[in-house]
ChimeraX commands (.cxc) that place a marker at each C-alpha (Angstrom):
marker #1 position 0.35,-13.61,28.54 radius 0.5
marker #1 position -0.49,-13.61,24.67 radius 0.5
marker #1 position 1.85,-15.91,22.66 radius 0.5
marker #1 position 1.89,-14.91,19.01 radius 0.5
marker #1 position 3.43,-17.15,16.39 radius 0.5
marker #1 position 4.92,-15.86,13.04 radius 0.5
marker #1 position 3.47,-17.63,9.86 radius 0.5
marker #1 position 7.08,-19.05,9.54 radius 0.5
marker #1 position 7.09,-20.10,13.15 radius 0.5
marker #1 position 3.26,-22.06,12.52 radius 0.5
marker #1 position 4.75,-23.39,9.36 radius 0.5
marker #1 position 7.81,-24.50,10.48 radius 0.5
marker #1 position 5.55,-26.71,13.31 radius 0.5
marker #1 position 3.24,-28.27,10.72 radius 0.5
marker #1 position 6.41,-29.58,8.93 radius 0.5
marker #1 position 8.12,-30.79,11.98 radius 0.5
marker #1 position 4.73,-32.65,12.75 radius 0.5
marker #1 position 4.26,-33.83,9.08 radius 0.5
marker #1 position 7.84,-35.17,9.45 radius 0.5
marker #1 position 7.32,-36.89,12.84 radius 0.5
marker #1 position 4.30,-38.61,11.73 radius 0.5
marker #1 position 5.87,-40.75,9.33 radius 0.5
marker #1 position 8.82,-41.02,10.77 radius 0.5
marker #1 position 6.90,-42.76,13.39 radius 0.5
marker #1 position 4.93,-44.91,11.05 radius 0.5
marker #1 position 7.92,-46.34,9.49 radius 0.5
marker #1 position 8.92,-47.25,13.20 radius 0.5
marker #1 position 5.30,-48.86,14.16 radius 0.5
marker #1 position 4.26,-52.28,13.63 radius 0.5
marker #1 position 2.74,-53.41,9.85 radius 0.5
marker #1 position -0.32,-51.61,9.67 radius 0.5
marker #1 position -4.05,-53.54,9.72 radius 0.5
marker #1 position -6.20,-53.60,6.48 radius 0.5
marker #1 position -8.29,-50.69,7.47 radius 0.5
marker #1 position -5.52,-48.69,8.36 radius 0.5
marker #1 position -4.10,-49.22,4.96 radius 0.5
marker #1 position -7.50,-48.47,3.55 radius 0.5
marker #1 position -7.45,-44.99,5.34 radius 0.5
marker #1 position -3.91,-44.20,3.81 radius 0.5
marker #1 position -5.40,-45.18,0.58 radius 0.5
marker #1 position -7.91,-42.66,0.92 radius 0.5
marker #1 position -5.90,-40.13,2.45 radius 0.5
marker #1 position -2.40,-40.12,0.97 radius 0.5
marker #1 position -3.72,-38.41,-2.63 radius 0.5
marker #1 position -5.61,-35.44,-0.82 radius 0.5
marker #1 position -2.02,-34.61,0.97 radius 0.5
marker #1 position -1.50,-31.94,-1.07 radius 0.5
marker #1 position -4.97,-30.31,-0.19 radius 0.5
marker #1 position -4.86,-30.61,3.36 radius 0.5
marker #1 position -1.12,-29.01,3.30 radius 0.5
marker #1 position -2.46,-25.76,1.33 radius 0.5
marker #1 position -5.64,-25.56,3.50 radius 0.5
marker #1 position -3.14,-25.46,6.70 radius 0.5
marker #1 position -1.76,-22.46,4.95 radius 0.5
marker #1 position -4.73,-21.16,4.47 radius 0.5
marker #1 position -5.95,-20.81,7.97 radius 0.5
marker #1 position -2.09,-20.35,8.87 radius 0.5
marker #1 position -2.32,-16.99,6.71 radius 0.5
marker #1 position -5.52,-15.99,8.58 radius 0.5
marker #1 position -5.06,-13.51,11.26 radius 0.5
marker #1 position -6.84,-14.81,13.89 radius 0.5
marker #1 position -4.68,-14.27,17.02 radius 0.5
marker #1 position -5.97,-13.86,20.99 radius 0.5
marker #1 position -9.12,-11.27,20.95 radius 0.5
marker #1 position -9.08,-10.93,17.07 radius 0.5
marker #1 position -12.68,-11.88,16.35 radius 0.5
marker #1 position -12.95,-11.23,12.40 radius 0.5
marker #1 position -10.18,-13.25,12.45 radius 0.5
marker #1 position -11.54,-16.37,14.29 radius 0.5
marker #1 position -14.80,-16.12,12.66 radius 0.5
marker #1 position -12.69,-16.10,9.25 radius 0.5
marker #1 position -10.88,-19.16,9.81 radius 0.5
marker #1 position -14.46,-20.83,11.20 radius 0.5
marker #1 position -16.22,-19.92,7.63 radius 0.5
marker #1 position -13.22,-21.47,5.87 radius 0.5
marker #1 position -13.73,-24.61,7.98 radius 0.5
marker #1 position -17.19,-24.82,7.71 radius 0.5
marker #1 position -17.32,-24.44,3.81 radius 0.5
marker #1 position -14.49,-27.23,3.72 radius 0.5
marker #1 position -16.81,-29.05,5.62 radius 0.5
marker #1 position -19.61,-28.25,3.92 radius 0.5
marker #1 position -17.70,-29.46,0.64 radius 0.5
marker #1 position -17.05,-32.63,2.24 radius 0.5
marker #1 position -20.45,-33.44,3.28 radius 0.5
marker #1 position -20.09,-33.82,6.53 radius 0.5
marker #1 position -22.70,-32.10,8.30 radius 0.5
marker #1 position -22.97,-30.82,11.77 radius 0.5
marker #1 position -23.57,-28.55,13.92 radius 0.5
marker #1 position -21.83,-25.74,15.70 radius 0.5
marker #1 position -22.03,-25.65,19.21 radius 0.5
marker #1 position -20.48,-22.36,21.08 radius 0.5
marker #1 position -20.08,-22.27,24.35 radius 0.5
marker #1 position -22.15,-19.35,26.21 radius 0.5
marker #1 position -19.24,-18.12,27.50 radius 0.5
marker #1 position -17.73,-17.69,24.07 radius 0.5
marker #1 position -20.48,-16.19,22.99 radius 0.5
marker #1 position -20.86,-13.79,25.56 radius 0.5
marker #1 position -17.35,-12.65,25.53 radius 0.5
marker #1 position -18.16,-11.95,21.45 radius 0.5
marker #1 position -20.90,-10.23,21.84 radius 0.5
marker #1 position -19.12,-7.75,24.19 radius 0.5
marker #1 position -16.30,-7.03,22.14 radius 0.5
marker #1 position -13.74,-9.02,24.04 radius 0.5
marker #1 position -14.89,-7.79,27.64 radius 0.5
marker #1 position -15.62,-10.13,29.99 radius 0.5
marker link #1:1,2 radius 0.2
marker link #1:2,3 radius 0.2
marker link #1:3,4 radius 0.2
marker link #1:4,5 radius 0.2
marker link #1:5,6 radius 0.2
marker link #1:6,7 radius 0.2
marker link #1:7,8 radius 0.2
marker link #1:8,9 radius 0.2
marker link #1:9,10 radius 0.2
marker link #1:10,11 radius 0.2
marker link #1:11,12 radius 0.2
marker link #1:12,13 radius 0.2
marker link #1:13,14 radius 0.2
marker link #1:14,15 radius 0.2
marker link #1:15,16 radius 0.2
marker link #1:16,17 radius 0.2
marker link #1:17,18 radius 0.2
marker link #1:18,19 radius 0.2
marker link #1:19,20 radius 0.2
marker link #1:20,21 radius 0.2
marker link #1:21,22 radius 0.2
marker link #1:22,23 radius 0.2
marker link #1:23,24 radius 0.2
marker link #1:24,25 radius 0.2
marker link #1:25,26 radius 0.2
marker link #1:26,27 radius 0.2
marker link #1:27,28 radius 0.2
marker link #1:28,29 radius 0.2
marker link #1:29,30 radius 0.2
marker link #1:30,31 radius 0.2
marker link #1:31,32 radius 0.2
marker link #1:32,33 radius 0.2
marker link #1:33,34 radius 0.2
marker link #1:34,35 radius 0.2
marker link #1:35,36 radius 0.2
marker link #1:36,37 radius 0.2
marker link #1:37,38 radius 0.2
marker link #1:38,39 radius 0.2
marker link #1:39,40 radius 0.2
marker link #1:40,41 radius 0.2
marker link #1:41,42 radius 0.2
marker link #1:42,43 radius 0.2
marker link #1:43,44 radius 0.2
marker link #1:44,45 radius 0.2
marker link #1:45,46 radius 0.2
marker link #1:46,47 radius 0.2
marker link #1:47,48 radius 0.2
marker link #1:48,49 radius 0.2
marker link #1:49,50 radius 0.2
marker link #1:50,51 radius 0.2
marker link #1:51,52 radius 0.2
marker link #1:52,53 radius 0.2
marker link #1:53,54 radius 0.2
marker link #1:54,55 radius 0.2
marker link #1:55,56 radius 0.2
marker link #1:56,57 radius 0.2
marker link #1:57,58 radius 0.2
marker link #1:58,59 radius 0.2
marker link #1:59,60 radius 0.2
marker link #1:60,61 radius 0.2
marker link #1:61,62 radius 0.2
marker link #1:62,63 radius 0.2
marker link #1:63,64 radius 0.2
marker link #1:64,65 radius 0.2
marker link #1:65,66 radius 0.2
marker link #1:66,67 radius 0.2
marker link #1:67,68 radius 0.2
marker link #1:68,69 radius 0.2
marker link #1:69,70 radius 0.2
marker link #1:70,71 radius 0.2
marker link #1:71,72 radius 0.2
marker link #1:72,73 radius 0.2
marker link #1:73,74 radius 0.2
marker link #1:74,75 radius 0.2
marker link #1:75,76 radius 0.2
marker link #1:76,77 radius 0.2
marker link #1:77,78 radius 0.2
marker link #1:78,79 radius 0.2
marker link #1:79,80 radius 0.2
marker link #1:80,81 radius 0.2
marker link #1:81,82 radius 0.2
marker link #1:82,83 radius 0.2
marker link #1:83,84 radius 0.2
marker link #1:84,85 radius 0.2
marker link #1:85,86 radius 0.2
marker link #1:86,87 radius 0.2
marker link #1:87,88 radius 0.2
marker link #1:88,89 radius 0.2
marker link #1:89,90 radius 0.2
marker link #1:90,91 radius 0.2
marker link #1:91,92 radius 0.2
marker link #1:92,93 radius 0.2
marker link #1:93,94 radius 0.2
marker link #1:94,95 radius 0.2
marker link #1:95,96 radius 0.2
marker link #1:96,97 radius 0.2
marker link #1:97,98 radius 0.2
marker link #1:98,99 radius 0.2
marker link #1:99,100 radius 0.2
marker link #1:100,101 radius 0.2
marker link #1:101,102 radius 0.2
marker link #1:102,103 radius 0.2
marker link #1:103,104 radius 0.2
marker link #1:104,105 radius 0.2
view
């Protein structure tokens, strides 16, 4: 059975996870120095990692929609890419396979 969420629907569960993060860190225990470090780093790129969520939230990339996944990889890999964090893409054969035949497996 295919589940499809709306946009709203994907939203609406980025915010409610946004939200439960920090309510849980205000409930955990003082955070170490390299965990205060990380939120350093983090904290002013917020903003950039919320509109990138849209981003690939606004991609239609749904169960057997190809173009789509393949979209929402090339956004990923040029954010990664912009980053500089390098790697390499592994796919599994099967994954492959069921690409190459148009879904049909």
């Amino acid at each position: 059975m295919t589940i499809r969420l709306e946009r709203r629907a994907l939203l609406a569960i980025a915010a409610m996870l946004l939200t439960s993060s920090v309510c849980a860190s205000q409930a955990a225990p003082a955070l170490t120095r390299t965990e205060q470090a990380i939120v350093r780093a983090v904290a002013p790129h917020n903003a950039e990692g919320v509109a990138l969520l849209e981003k690939l939230v606004n991609i239609n990339s749904g169960t057997m929609n190809f173009a789509g996944v393949r979209s929402v990889a090339d956004v990923l890999r040029g954010t990664r890419k912009r980053a500089g964090i390098g790697a390499r893409p592994a796919l599994h054969e099967t994954w492959r396979y069921c690409c190459a035949s148009g879904g049909r497996t």
